[in-house]
C-alpha positions in Angstrom: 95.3 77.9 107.7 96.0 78.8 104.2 99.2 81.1 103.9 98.7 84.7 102.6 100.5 86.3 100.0 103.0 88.8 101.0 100.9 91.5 99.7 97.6 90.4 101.5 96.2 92.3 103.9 96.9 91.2 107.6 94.3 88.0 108.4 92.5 88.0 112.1 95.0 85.0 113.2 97.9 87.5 112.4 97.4 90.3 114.5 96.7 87.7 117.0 99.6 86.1 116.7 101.7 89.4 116.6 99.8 90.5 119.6 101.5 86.8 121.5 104.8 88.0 120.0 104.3 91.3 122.2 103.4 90.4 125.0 105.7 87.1 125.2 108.3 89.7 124.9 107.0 91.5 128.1 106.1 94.9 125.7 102.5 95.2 126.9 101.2 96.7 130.1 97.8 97.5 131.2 98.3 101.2 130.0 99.7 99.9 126.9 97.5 100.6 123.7 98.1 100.3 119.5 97.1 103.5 117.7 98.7 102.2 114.5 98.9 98.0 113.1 100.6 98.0 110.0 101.1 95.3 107.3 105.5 95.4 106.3 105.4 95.0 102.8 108.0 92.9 101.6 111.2 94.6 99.4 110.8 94.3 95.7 112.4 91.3 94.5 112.6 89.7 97.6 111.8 85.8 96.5 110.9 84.4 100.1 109.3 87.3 101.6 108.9 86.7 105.7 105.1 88.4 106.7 105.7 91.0 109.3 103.5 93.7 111.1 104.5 97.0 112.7 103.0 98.0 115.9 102.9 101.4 117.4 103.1 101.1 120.9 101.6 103.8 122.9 102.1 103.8 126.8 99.0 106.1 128.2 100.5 106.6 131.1 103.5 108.6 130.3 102.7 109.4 126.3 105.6 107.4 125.2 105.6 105.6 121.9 107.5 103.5 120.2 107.1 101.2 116.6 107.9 97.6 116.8 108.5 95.8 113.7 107.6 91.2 114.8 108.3 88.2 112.5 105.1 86.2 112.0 107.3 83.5 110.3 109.9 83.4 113.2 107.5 84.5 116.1 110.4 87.5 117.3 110.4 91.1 117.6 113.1 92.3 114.6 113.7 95.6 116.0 112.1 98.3 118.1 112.5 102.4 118.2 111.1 105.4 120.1 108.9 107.3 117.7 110.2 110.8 116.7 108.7 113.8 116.6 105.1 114.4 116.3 102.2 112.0 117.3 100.9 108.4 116.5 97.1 108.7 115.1 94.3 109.0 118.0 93.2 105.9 119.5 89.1 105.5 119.3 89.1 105.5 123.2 90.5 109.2 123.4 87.8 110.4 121.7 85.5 109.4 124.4 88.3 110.3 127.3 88.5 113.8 125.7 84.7 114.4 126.3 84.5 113.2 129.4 87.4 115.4 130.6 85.6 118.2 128.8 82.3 117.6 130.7 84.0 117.4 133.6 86.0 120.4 133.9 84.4 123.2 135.7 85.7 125.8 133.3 83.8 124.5 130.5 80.4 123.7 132.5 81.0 127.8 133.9 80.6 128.7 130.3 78.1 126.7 129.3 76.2 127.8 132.4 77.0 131.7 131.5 75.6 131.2 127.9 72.2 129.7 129.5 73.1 126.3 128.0 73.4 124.7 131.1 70.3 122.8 131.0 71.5 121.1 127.6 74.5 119.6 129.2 73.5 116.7 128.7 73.2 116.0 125.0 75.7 118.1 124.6 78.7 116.5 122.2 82.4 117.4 122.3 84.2 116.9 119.2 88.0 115.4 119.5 89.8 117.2 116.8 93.8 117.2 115.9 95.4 120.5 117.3 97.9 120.9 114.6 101.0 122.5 115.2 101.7 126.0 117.1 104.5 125.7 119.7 102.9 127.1 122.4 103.9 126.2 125.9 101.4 124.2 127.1 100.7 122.3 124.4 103.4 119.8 124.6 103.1 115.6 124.4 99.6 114.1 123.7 97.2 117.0 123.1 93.6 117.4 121.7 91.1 120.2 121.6 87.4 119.6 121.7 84.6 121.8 120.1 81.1 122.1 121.5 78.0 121.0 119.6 74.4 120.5 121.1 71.6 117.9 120.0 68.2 118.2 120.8 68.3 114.8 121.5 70.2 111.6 121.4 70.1 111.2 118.1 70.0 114.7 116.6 72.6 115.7 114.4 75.0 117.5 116.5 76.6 120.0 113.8 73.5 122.0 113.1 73.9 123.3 116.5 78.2 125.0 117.3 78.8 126.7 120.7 80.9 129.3 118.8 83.9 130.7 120.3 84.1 127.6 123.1 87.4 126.3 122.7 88.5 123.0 125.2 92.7 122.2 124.9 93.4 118.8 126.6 96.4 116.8 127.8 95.1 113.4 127.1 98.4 112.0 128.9 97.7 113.9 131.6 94.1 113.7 131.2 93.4 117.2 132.2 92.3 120.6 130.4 95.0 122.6 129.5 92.7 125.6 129.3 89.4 126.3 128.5 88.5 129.7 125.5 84.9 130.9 126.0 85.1 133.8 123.5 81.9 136.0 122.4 78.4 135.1 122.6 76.8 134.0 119.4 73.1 132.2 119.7 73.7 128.5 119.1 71.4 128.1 115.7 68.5 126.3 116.8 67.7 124.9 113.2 67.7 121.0 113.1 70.6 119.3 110.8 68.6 116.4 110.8 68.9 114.5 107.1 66.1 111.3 107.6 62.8 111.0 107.7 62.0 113.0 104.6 59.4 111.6 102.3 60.4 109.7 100.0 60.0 111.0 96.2 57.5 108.0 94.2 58.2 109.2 91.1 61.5 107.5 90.5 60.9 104.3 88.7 63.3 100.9 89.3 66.6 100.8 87.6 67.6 96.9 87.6 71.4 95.8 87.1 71.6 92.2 86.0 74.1 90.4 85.0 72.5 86.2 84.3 75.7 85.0 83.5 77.6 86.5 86.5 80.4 89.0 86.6 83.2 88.7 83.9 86.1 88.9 86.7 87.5 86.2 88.9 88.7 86.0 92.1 91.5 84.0 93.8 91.7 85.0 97.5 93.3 88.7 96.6 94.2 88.5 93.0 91.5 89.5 90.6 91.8 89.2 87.2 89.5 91.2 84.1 89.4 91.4 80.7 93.0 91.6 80.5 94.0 93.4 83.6 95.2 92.0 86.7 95.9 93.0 90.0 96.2 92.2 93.5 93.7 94.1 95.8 94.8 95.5 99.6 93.6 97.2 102.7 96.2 98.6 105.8 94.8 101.1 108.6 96.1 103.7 107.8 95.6 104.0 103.6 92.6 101.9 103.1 92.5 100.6 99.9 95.4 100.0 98.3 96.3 98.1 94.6 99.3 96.2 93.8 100.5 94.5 90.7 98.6 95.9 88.3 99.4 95.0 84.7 97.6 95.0 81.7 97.6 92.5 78.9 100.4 90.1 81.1 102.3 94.0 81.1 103.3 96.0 84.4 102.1 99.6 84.7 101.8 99.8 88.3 103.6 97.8 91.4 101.3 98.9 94.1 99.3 102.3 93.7 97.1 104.1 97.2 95.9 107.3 99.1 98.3 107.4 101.6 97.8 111.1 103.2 95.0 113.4 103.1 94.8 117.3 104.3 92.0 119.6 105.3 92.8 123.0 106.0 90.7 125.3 107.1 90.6 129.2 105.6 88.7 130.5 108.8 90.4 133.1 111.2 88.2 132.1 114.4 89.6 130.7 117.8 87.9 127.7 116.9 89.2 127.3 113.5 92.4 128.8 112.8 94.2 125.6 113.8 92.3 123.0 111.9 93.8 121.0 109.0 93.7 117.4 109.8 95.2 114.9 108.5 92.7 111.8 107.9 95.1 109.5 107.2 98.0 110.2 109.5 95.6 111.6 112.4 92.8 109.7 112.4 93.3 106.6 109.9 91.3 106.2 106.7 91.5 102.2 107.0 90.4 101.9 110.9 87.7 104.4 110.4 86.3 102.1 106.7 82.6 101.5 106.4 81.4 98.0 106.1 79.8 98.6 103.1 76.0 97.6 102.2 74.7 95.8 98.9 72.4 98.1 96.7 73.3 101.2 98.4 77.1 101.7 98.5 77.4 99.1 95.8 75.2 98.0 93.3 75.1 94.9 90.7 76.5 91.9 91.1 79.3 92.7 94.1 82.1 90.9 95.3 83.5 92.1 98.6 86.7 91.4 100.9 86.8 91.9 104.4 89.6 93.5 106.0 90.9 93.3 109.9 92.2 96.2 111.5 93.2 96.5 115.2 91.3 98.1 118.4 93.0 100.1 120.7 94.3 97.2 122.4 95.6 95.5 119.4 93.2 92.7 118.7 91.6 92.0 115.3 88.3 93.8 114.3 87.0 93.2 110.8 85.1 95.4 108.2 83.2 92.4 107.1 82.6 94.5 103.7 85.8 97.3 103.1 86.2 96.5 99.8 83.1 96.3 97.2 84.2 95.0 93.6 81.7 94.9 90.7 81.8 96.1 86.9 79.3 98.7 85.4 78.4 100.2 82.2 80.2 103.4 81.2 78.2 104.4 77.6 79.8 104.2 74.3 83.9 103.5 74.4 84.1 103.9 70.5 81.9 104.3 67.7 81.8 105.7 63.8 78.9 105.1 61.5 80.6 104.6 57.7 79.8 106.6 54.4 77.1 103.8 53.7 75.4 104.6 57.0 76.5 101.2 58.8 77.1 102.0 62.2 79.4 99.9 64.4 79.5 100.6 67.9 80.8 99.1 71.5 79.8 99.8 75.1 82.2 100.6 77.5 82.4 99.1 81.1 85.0 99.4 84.0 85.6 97.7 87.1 85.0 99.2 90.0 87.0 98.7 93.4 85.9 101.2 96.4 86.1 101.8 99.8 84.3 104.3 102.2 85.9 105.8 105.5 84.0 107.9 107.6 86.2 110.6 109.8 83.7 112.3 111.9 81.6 114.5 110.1 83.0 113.8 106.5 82.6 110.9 104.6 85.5 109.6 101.4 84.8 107.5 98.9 87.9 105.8 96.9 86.9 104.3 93.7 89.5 103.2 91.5 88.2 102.2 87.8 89.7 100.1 85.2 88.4 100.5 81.6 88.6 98.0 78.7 91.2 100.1 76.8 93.4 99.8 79.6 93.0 103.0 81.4 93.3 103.1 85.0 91.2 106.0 87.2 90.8 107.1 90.8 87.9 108.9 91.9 87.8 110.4 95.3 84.0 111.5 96.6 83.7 113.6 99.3 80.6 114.2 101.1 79.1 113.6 104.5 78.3 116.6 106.5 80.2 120.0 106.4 81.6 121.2 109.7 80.4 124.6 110.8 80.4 127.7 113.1 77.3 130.1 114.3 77.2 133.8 113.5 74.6 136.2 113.6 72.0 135.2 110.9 73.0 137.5 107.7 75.8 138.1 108.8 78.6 138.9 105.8 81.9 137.1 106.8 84.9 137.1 104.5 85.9 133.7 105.3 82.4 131.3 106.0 79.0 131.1 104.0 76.1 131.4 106.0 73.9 128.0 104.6 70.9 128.5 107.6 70.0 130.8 109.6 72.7 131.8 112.2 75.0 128.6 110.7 78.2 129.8 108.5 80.3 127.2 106.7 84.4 128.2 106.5 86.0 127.8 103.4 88.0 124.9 103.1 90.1 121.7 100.9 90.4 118.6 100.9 93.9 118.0 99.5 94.3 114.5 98.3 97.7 112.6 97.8 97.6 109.7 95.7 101.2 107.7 95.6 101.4 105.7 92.4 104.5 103.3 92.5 104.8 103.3 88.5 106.1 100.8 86.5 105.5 100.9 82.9 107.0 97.7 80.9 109.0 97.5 84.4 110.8 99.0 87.3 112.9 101.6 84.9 110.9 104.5 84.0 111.5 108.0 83.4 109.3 111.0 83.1 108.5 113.6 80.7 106.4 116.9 80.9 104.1 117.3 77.9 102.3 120.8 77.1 100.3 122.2 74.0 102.0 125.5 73.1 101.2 128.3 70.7 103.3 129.2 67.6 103.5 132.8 67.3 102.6 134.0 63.3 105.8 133.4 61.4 107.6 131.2 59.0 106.8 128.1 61.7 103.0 129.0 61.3 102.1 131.2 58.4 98.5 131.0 58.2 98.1 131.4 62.2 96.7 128.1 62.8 99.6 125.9 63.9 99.7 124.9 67.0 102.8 122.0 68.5 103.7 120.3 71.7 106.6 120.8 74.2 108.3 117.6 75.2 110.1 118.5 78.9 112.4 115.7 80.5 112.3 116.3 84.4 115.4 114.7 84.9 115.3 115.5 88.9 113.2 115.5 91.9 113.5 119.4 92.1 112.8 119.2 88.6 109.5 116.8 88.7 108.2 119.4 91.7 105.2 120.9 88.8 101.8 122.2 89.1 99.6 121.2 86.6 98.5 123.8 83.9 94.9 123.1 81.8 95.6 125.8 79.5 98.6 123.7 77.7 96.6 120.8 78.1 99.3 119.5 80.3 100.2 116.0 81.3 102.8 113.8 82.7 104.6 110.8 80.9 106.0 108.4 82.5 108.2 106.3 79.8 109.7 103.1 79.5 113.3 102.4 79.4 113.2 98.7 78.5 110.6 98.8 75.6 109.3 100.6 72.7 106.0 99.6 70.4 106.1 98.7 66.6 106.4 103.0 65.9 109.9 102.6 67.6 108.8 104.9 70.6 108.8 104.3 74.4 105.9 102.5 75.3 104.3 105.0 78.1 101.2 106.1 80.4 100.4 109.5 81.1 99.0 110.5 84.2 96.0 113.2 83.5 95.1 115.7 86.4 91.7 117.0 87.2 93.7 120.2 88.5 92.1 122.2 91.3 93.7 125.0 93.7 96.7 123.4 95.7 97.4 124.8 99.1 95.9 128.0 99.5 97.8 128.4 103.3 100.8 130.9 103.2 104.2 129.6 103.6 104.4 131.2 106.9 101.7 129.2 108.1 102.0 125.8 109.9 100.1 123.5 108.1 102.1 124.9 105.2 105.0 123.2 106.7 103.0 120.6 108.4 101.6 119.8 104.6 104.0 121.2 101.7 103.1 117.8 100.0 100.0 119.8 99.2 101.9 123.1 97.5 102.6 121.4 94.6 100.2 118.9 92.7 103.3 116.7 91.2 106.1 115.4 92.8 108.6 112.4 91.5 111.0 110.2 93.9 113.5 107.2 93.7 111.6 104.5 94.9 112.5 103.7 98.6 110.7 101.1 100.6 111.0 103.9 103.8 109.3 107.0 102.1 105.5 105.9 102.0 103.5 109.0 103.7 104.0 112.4 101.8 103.9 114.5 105.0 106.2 111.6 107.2 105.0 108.8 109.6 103.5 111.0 112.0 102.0 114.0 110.9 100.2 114.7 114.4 101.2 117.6 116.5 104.5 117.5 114.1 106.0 120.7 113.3 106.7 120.2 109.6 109.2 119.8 106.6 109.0 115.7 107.5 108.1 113.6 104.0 108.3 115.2 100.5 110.4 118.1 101.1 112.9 116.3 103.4 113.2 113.6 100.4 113.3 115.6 97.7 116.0 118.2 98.8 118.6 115.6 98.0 117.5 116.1 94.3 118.1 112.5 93.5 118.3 111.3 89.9 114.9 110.4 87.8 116.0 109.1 84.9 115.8 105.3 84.0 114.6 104.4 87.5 112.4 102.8 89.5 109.8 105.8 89.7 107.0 107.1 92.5 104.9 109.7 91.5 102.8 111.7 94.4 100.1 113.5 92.5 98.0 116.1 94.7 94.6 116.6 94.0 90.9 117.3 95.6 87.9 120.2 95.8 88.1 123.8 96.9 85.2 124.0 98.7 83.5 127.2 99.2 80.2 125.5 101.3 76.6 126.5 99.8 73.1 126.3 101.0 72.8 123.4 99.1 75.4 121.3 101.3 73.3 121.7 103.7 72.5 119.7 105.6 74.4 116.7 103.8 76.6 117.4 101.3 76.1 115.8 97.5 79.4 114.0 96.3 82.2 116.5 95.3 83.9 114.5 92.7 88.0 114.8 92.5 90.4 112.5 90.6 92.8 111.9 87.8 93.6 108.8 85.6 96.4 107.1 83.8 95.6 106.1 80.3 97.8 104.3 77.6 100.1 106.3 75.4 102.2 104.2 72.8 102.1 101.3 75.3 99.9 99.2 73.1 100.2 99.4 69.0 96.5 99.6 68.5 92.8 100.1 70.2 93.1 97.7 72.3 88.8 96.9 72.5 88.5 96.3 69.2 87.2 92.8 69.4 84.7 93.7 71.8 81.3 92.2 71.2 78.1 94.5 70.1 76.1 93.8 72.7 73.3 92.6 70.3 72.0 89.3 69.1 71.4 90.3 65.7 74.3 92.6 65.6 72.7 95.8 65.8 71.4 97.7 68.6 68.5 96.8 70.2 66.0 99.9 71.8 63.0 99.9 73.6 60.7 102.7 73.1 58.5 104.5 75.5 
């Protein structure tokens, strides 16, 4: 067996063998399951790295966990700790165990029975969906609440059709209901959601990717190396995709860069949607939940793919025979100028693609990070799937949902990305600069009522580097060498560009505003530390807040020269239309990091024309 790099993902024969380390060590029981398997990255600089995996260890019985860290290397468990507070993500089993204790409970079939739905029992489906936090009583340990959807059928789609105002709560641990809510008595729309079967347009004609020569990257088990990038690519349960070692032209800009938290709050008032705001990542796992993906309809063109191997429930390997699709693409012009003579030069523009898909129940998230030819790196989150919804009467005007059918009202909503970029620009000591456009009033600065300047703004601290971003000063984020300057004398840099949208629209008195303050701001800067990896903590589940960014950060640690993390916070507002309905087109959210000073010159200068003859070639219709 060939040994993997310390920053592969884990292999099949890993989480094997971790699983032998486990149970040699008399850990596993019968009731014993694995909500999270995580790779333990080694410490920067450490020359011999030893591979080791985390387990989260959840006893069913009692609704104890605790995370245990195992040597591959020296077949022993290093340590072992109870989990704190809140949760470990939902196992794939509970899902199912939550509706059948739902079906089962005689206070939920009552109210199916008094709304006349008793006789569609049977295809009826009950969503599992993370409580958040409230502190009630009851709600204590392992909880989940289920929502009630019909289908016509088997294989209807079950969100067209909400039992609003049916609300189930659910000990899992206990595996009992808690309490049933049967509130008001709204017709269940009877519109299908279905999205297949449509014709087919014919008047689409074939678009053909080619590429006779192959695809100008290579690949050496993980590492992949383009047109002067290179990287190492990854994949863990929890994150997905991540990146790692990224440099450009034999340079570093980034040491590993990933998604690591998501959140989706919800701006509804209803009993069955006050609470939600899940967490995809810390909740439900972006990585377990990955599509395999499929050749000419995820990806297209000449595609590479890695597998990945997460773990089941009961810890053994699974793999996504296709997590990861790699190919390049076109991407139009990159530069061009046509000269005073009327000789044009121009070059085409292409990026590398690397993507991943996770599905998490009704919503579907595309990661797609592209990197250009001109050294540019870009993330692209694309959300779409199927919106989740509530029933009303039809027309009805409700301050907080849009009705997109008849009798079916979508609530307002985000989806609240957090990217973690572990920069490192010419190396590990960075620093980071605030850079806006600003107005000069009329004066002896700017006489003529033109002029026009920019604001250079060190942020020197973490309390500091806590910013929003502003498009009306253009602003963006530097992140600066310490260690190198280019041929003008000035620190080579990248700045990070947002693609701002609203940040958490929740009031500070609400939970998931302490549950998620990672998402009030949409920049935050730490010291890196190899602990602090999830923006709203390890556990986000049924956790009662103020874990992850704003725990770290209130020791307002020093940002200057170091070895910098950036958490930038980005995603769509979404105010649902008819048109989502009833699958949603890609909402598109992201940001990128391009060059600024780091290299002397256009870097894509010697890129070819594209052309034989060295012009531009057309064909003409």
């Amino acid at each position: 067996m060939t040994r993997p790099h310390p920053l592969d993902p884990l292999t099949a024969d890993e989480l094997t063998a971790g699983r032998e380390i486990l149970a040699a060590e008399g850990l596993l029981a019968a009731s014993t399951r694995f909500p999270a398997v995580l790779p333990v990255e080694p410490e920067k600089g450490d020359a011999a790295p030893d591979r080791r995996v985390q387990y989260t260890l959840l006893d069913t019985a009692t609704g104890r966990a605790r995370d245990v860290v195992v040597s591959l290397a020296k077949r022993e468990v290093v340590s072992s700790e109870d989990c704190g507070p809140g949760q470990p993500a939902y196992l794939f089993e509970e899902y199912d165990l939550a509706a059948s204790i739902t079906k089962a409970s005689p206070e939920w079939q009552a109210a199916m029975e008094r709304r006349g739905l008793g006789d569609r029992i049977g295809h009826a489906f009950c969503a599992p969906l993370a409580p958040g936090f409230f502190g009630r009583a009851d709600e204590t340990g392992r909880v989940i609440r289920s929502l009630t959807f019909l289908r016509d059928d088997a294989s209807d789609s079950p969100w067209a059709h909400p039992v609003e105002g049916l609300i189930v709560h659910i000990d899992l641990t206990g595996q009992r209901v808690i309490r049933v809510e049967d509130e008001g008595d709204v017709p269940v729309p009877p519109e299908h959601g279905r999205y297949d079967g449509v014709p087919a347009r014919t008047t689409l004609k074939p678009i053909e990717i080619t590429q006779p020569e192959g695809p100008s990257f290579t690949v050496d088990g993980n590492e992949v190396t383009w047109e002067g990038w290179k990287l190492r690519v990854g994949f863990n349960a929890r994150e997905g995709l991540t990146l790692h070692q990224v440099s450009f032209q034999d340079r570093s800009v980034l040491h590993r860069a990933s998604v690591p938290e998501m959140v989706v709050p919800y701006g509804d008032t209803a009993p069955g949607r006050f609470w939600i705001s899940y967490f995809d990542a810390g909740e439900y796992l972006l990585g377990k939940n990955g599509n395999d993906l499929r050749l000419g309809c995820d990806c297209l063109g000449v595609i590479h793919y890695f597998p990945a191997f997460v773990a089941d429930d009961h810890g053994h390997p699974v793999e996504i025979p296709r997590a990861i699709c790699m190919h390049e693409e076109d991407y139009g012009i990159l530069w061009k100028h046509t000269d005073l003579d009327g000789r044009a030069e121009v070059r085409r523009s292409r990026r590398l693609v690397i993507s991943s898909i996770s599905t998490i129940g009704n919503y579907d998230y595309g990661f797609f990070w592209y990197l250009y030819l001109d050294g540019t790196v870009e993330l692209e989150a694309k959300a779409t799937g199927v919106v989740f919804a509530g029933a009303a009467h039809p027309g009805t005007e409700h301050p907080h949902a849009n009705e997109i059918a008849p009798g079916l009202f979508a609530p307002v909503h985000q989806h609240l990305f957090c990217a973690r970029l572990d920069v490192a620009i010419d190396g590990e000591r960075n620093s980071l600069v605030e850079v806006d456009v600003e107005r000069i009033p009329v004066g002896e600065q700017n006489p003529y009522g033109n002029a026009f300047t920019w604001k250079e703004t060190p942020l020197r601290t973490e309390q500091e580097a806590r910013r929003f971003a502003d498009p009306a000063k253009a602003r963006v984020w530097e992140i600066r060498s310490a260690d190198r300057t280019n041929r003008l004398g000035k620190p080579t840099a990248y700045q990070l560009v947002p693609r701002p949208s609203a940040t958490l629209m929740a009031q500070p008195e609400s939970t998931v505003h302490q549950r998620a303050t990672f998402a009030t701001r949409h920049l935050w800067a730490t010291p890196y530390r190899a602990g602090e990896r999830f923006p709203a903590g390890d556990r986000p589940n049924a956790h009662p807040g103020g874990a992850g960014l704003p725990a770290w950060t209130a020791a307002d640690r020093d940002l200057t020269d170091t070895d910098l993390v950036l958490w930038h916070v980005f995603g769509p507002t979404h105010i649902p239309r008819p048109e989502d309905w009833p699958v949603m087109p890609v909402d598109y959210s992201g940001f990128s990091l391009r060059p600024y000073g780091f290299l002397d010159r256009n870097p894509a200068l010697d890129l070819p024309s594209g052309a034989a003859d060295d012009h531009c070639s057309a064909h003409e219709h």
